[in-house]
C-alpha angles and dihedrals in degrees: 000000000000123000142173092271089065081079107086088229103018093094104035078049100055103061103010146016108210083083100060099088135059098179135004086250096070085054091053098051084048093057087038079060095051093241101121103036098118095195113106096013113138112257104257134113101230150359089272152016117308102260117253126223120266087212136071108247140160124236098232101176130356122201126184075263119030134015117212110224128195124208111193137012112319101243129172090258119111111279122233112212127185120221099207117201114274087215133118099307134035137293089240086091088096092052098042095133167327098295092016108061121121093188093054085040086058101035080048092053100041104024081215120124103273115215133218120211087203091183115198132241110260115263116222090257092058096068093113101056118117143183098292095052094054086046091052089048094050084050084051091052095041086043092049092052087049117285100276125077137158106234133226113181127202128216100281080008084058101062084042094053093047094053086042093060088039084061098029107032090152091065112057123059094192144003138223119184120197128195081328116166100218101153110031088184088062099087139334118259129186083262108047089046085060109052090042089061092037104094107235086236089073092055090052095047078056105064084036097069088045089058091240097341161076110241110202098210096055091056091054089045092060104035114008114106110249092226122027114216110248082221088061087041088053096042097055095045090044096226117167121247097253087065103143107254089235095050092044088044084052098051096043090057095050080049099059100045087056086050091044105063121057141183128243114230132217105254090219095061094032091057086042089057093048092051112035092039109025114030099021104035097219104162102071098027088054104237101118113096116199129196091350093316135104110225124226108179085210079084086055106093103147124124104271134194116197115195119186137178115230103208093048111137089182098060120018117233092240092053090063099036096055090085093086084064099049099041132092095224117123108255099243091051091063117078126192137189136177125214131212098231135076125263099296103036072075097076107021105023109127093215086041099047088047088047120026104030089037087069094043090047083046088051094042087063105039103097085209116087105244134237117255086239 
């Protein structure tokens, strides 16, 4: 079946750009063509409205790059909070909708407030944040809930979530990693192959262009498809084919208006990223200092589940999985699963979302740490 990751670019374009070139020559016929020449574009983050929440949620606290959402009653039970990726499009992939919804799958298994990290499109003053100061914004939010959060990391929000819990393992109970890349070394995936043959040149002619940042709608301009396939559409939300037409038609066009709008990144961060993650491998060599302080995942000794899709072609099962291997968690206390889906079927597939999520929501809430089986 068909799916957005058929397009050379779509996938690398829908959670992050380091993947949208595959030589500086393809940067240079965009700006020949006028579609990267950021003088004289209007001033909005994407080709659309920024898309809204399906469910009901409280701001709880809003900073200049992230604002902090809760869905459900605030208790005295351990929170759980999602760090969403702070990548190209909006955390309300993990809200798309009904059916959909990562945030109502895990409210529904744990019957605990659930958090959103809903981080903000980079202003043109912000150009200059980096890591740290990401990392210092999600200790502000946990702080802010309590101090104390179970973790469910997301893709670029995964390796995030792990180094936050190596500087901060106080502070996390346990752990969930999603389509994280934690060892790029692991395996090799479409992407990773990407941004190691990429000269780092072309990165940086990238957030030059975007005078100190990444700006989300040129990208699309130059890469995104114009129309996106319903059987992609299908595919990724795992929807059966009886789907009523009407209810298909209504869920590809809240699809595309996630997939429309998109953020604009700090280039800072953005080349950090590219270079300590991606080209460099910092996080399980350790190498990556955080906050002033280099991590070693041996600190980390938390209860961990890894899920992993097996048909990504972002981040490569093994490099997800590879945590088991870095961490000082006793083997029987980590969990992993793989699911039958692509990167996105991760976070929004309905099958995914009833069976996958559905055991790590059960072993969220199971106050036991769980066997690895």
């Amino acid at each position: 079946m068909p799916s957005l990751t058929d397009h050379p670019f779509a996938a690398w374009s829908l959670l992050w750009p380091a993947m949208l070139v595959e030589e500086a020559s393809k940067i240079s016929a965009a700006v020949a063509r006028g579609f990267t020449n950021p003088i004289g574009d209007p001033p909005q983050q994407g080709l659309a409205a920024e898309p809204g929440w399906i469910t009901a949620n409280e701001l709880v606290v809003e900073l200049a790059s992230v604002r902090l959402r809760r869905f459900g009653q605030s208790e005295k039970r351990r929170p759980i909070l999602v760090c969403a990726p702070f990548a190209l499009h909006a955390a309300t992939l993990t809200d798309i909708a009904t059916g959909h919804s990562l945030v109502q799958a895990l409210k529904a298994a744990t019957q605990r407030p659930v958090y959103v990290t809903d981080w903000r499109s980079a202003d043109p003053e912000m150009g200059s944040r980096t890591i740290d100061d990401y990392l210092a914004d999600l200790n502000v939010l946990i702080d802010e809930v309590g101090g104390g959060v179970d973790l469910v990391g997301l893709c670029q929000g995964g390796w995030m979530g792990l180094v936050y819990t190596a500087r901060f393992p106080h502070k996390v109970h346990k752990l969930v990693l999603a389509g994280a890349p934690v060892d790029i070394a692991a395996a090799e995936s479409e992407l990773t192959q990407l941004a190691r043959s990429t000269p780092i040149g072309v990165f940086k002619e990238l957030v030059a262009l975007g005078a100190g940042r990444i700006l989300g709608h040129h990208l699309v301009r130059c890469w995104v498809p114009q129309s996106l396939d319903i059987a992609a559409i299908n595919a990724i939300l795992q929807l059966e084919d009886g789907t009523e037409s009407d209810a298909l038609q209504h869920l590809a066009a809240r699809f595309r208006e996630w997939y429309g709008w998109t953020m604009d990144l700090p280039g800072c961060y953005y080349l950090q990223v590219v270079e300590r993650i991606y080209l460099n491998n910092e996080i399980p060599s350790g190498r990556f200092v955080a906050l002033g302080h280099r991590i070693d995942l041996s600190s980390v000794q938390v209860p961990i589940f890894v899920l992993a899709a097996r048909d990504d072609r972002v981040v490569a099962p093994a490099q997800a999985f590879a945590v088991e291997h870095l961490v000082g968690t006793p083997p029987a206390a980590i969990a992993c699963a793989a699911s039958s889906c692509d990167h996105l079927g991760l976070f929004m597939g309905r099958q995914t979302l009833g069976n996958e999520w559905l055991k790590i929501g059960r072993w969220l809430a199971d106050s036991d740490v769980p066997d690895a089986a």
